[in-house]
VEXDREN-2710 file (C-alpha; in Angstrom, 1 decimal):
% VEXDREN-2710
k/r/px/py/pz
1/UNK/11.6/-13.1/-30.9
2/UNK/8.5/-13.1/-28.4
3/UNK/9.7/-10.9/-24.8
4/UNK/8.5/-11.7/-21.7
5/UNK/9.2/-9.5/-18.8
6/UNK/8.4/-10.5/-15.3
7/UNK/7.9/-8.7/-11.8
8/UNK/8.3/-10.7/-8.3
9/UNK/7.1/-8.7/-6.0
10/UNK/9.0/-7.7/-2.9
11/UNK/6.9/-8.5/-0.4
12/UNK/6.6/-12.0/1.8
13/UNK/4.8/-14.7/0.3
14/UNK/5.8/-14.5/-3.1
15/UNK/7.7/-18.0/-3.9
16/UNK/10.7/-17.3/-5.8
17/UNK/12.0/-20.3/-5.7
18/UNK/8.8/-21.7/-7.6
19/UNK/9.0/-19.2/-10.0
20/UNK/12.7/-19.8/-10.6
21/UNK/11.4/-23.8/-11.4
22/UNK/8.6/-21.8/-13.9
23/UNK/10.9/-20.0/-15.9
24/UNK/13.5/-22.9/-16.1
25/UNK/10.5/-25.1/-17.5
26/UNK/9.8/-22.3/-19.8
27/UNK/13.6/-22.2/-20.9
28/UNK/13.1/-25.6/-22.2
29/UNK/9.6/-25.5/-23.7
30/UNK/10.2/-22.0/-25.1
31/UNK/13.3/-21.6/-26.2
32/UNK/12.2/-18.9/-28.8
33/UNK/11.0/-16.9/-25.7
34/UNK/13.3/-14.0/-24.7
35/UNK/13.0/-13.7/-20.7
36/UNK/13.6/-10.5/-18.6
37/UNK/13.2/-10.6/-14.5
38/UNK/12.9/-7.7/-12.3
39/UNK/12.3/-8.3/-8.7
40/UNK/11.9/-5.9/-5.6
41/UNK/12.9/-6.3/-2.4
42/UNK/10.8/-4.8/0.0
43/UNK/11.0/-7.0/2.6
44/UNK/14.8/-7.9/2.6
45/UNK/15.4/-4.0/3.0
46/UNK/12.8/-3.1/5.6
47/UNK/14.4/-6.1/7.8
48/UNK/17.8/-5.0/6.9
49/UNK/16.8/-1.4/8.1
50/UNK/15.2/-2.6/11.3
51/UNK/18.6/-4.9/12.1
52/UNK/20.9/-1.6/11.7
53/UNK/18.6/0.2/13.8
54/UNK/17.9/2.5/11.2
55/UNK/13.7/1.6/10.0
56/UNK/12.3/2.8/6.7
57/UNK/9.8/5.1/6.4
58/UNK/7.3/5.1/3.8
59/UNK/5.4/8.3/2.7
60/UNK/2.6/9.3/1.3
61/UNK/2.0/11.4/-2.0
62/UNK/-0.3/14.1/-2.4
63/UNK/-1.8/11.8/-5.0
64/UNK/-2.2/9.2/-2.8
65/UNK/1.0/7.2/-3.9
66/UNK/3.0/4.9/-1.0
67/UNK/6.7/4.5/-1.3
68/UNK/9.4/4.6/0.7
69/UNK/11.7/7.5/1.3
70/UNK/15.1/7.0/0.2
71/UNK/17.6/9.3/1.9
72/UNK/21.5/8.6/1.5
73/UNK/21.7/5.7/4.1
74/UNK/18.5/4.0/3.2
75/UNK/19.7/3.8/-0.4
76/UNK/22.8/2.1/0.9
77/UNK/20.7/-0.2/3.1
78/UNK/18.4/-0.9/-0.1
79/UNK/21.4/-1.6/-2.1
80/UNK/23.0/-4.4/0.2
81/UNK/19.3/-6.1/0.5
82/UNK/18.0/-5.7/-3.2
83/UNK/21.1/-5.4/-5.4
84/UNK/22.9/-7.9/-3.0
85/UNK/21.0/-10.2/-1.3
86/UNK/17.7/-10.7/-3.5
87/UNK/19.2/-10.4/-6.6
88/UNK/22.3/-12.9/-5.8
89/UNK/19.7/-15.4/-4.4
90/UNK/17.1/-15.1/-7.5
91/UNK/20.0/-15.7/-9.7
92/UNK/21.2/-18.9/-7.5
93/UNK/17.8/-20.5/-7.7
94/UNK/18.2/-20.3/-11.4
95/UNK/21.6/-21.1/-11.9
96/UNK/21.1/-24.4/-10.1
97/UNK/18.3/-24.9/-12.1
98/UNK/20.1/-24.7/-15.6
99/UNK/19.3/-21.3/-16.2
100/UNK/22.0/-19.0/-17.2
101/UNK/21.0/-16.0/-15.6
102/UNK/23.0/-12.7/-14.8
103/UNK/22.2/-10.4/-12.2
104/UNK/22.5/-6.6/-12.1
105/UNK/20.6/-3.5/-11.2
106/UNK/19.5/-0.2/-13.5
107/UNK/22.3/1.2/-12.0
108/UNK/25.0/-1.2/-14.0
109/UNK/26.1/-0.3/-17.7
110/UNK/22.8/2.7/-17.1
111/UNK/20.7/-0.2/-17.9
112/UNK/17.9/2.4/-16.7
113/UNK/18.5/5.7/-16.3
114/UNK/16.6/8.3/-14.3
115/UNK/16.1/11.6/-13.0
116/UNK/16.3/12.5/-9.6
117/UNK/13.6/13.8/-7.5
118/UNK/16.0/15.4/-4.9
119/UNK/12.6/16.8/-2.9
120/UNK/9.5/15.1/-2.5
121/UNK/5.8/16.0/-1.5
122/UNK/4.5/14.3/0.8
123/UNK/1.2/14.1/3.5
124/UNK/2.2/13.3/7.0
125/UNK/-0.8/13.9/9.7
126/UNK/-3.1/15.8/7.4
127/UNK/-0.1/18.2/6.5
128/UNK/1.7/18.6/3.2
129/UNK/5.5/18.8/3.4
130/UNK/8.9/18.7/1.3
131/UNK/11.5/16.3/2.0
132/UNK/14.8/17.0/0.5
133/UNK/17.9/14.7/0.0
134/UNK/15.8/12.3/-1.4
135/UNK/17.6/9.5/-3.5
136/UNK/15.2/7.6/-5.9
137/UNK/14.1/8.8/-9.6
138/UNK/12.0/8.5/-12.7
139/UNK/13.2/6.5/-15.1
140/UNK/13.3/8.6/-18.5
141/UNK/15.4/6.2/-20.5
142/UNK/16.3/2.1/-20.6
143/UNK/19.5/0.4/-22.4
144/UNK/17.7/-2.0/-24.8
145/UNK/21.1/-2.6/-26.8
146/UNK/22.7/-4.2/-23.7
147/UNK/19.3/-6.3/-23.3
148/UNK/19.3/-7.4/-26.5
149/UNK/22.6/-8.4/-26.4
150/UNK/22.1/-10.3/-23.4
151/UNK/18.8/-12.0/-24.6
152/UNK/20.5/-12.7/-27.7
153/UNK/23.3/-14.6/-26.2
154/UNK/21.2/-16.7/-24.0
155/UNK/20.8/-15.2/-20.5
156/UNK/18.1/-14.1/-18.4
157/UNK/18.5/-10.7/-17.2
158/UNK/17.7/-10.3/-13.2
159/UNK/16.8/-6.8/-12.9
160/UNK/17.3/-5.1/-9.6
161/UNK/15.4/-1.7/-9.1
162/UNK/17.9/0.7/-9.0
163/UNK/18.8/3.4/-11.7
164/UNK/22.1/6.1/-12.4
165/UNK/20.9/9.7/-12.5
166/UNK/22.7/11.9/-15.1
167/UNK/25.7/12.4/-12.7
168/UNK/25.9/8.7/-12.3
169/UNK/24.2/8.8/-8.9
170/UNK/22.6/5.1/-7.6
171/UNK/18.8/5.9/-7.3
172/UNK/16.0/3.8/-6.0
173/UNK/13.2/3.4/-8.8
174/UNK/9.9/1.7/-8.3
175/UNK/10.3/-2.1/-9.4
176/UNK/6.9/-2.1/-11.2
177/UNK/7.4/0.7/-13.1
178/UNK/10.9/-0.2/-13.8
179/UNK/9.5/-3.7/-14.8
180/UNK/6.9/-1.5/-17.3
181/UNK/9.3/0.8/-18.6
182/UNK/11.7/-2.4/-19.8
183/UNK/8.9/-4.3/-21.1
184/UNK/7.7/-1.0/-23.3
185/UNK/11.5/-0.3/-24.2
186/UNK/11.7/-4.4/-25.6
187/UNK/8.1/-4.4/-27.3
188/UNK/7.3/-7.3/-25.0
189/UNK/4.3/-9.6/-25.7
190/UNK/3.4/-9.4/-21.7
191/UNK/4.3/-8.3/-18.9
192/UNK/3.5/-10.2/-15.6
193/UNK/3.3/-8.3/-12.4
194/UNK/3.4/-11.4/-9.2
195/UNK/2.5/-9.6/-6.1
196/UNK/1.0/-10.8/-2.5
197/UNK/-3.0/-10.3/-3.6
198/UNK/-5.0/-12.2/-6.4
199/UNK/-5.1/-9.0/-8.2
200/UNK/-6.9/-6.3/-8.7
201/UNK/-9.6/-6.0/-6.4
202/UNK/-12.9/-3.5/-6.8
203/UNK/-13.4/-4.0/-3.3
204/UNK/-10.1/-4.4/-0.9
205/UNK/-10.2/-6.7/0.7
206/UNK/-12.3/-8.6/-0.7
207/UNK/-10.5/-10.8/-2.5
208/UNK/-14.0/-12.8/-4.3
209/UNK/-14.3/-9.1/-5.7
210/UNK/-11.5/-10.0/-8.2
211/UNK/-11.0/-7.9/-11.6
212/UNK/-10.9/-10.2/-14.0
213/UNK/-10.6/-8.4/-17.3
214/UNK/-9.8/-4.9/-17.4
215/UNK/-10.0/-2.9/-20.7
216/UNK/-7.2/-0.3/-20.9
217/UNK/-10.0/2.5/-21.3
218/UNK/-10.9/1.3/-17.4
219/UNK/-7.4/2.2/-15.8
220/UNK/-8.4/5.5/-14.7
221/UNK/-11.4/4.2/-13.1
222/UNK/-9.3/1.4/-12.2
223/UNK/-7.0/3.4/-9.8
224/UNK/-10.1/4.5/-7.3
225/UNK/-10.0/0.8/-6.5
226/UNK/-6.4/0.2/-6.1
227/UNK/-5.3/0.5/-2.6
228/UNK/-1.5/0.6/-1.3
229/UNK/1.6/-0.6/-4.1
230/UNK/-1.9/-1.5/-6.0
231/UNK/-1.5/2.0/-7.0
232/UNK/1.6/1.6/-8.9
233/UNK/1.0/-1.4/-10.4
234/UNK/-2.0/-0.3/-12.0
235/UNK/-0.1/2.9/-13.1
236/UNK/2.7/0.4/-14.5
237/UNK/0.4/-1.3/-16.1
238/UNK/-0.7/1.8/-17.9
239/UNK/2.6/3.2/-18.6
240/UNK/3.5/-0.2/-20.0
241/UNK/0.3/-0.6/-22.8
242/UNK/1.2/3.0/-23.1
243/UNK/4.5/2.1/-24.4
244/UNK/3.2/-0.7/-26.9
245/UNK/3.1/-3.9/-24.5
246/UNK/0.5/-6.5/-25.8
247/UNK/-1.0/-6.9/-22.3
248/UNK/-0.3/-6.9/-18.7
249/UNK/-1.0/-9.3/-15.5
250/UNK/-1.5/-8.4/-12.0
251/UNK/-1.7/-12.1/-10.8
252/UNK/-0.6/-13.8/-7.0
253/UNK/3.0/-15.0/-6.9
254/UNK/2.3/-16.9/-3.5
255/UNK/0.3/-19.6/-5.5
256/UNK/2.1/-23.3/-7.0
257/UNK/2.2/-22.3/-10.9
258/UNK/2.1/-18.7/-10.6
259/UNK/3.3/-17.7/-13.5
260/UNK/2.2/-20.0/-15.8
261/UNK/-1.5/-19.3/-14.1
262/UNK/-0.9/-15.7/-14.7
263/UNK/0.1/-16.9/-18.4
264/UNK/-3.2/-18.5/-18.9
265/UNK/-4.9/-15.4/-17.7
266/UNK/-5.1/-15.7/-13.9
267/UNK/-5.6/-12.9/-11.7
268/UNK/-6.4/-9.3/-13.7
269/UNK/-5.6/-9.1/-17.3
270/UNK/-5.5/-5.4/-18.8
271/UNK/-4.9/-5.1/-22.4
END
């Protein structure tokens, strides 16, 4: 059975309500097709943070990775926005659609499981530091069995970004990769990362400086261009032909048709 695994981004713009029409009209066109989701949420939580009076912060790595730093109460804000709101939502537009999708996170049945960073290093002001009681991880393993079982009996998994550490800790995980890591665990066909951009771009933000094809032997050169969450969708993308995936899309989710534009080979195509 074909896999398809999907990332909506979590940023504003992205229309998951058109998306949810795309995969219900691939439901019925492709009913060989097994379908996996993963969202983010980035939005949902940062407006979440800013309404309890407690606003994320986002760092940056010494390697010039963004994310956002994810002490205990940030990871319960993230939780009520991703795992609850965004997720609960995705699923609706799909279930009124005819879809039978089911919603969880990494963290249920240790769909993914991760270790925990604990301390992170970051650059603020020119200045490398360590932050500690850090809650997010690298995911080091995914539960393909409760996938396939899943897939097999009809539904489309909704994949929230969150993981369980070995001590059964929730930990916030980086949708993309999380995304990459699932479609490598499955031996998915494709893997289709919608974001807020057109794609790739050699020169941000330019957006008529669009990547078009990108052989895999590129990526490394590929990541001087990125700029921002570009970074870690190009290194999903990697981690994800890495792991056996056919190819991978970095296309716009804001357009009508996005996905099945990305299908056709909109936006950047790496393979």
């Amino acid at each position: 059975m074909p896999v398809l695994v999907v990332k909506l981004g979590g940023t504003e713009g992205v229309d998951f309500a058109g998306i949810a029409r795309e995969v219900a009209h691939l439901r019925t066109t492709r009913p060989d097709l097994a379908l996996v989701l993963v969202h983010g949420g980035s939005a949902e939580a940062n407006a979440l943070g800013e309404a309890l009076d407690y606003p994320p912060r986002f760092v940056t790595s010494p390697s010039g990775f963004t994310s956002r730093y994810t002490d205990r109460r940030t990871l319960e804000i993230f939780l009520m926005a991703v795992r609850g709101k965004v997720n609960g939502l995705l699923v609706e537009h799909l279930q009124r659609l005819g879809v039978n999708a089911l919603g969880l996170s990494g963290l249920d049945g240790r769909l993914l499981q991760a270790r925990r960073k604990g301390a992170i290093r970051v650059v603020e002001n020119g200045k490398r530091k360590i932050l500690r009681g850090d809650y997010t991880g690298k995911i080091q393993a995914v539960n393909t069995a409760l996938l396939t079982l899943l897939m097999g009996q009809g539904y489309v998994p909704v994949v929230a970004p969150l993981a369980a550490s070995e001590q059964g800790e929730a930990l916030n995980v980086d949708a993309d990769r999380a995304a990459a890591m699932i479609a490598a665990a499955l031996a998915a066909d494709t893997l289709v990362l919608l974001t807020a951009a057109p794609g790739l771009l050699e020169r941000f933000p330019d957006e008529s400086t669009l990547i078009r094809r990108l052989p895999r032997a590129r990526l490394d050169q590929a990541m001087t261009y990125a700029q921002g969450r570009m970074k870690k969708k190009v290194l999903a993308a990697q981690e994800a032909l890495e792991g056996g995936v056919g190819r991978v899309v970095i296309a716009d989710g804001r357009v009508e048709g996005a996905l099945a534009a990305a299908l056709d080979g909109a936006g950047t195509v790496i393979s």
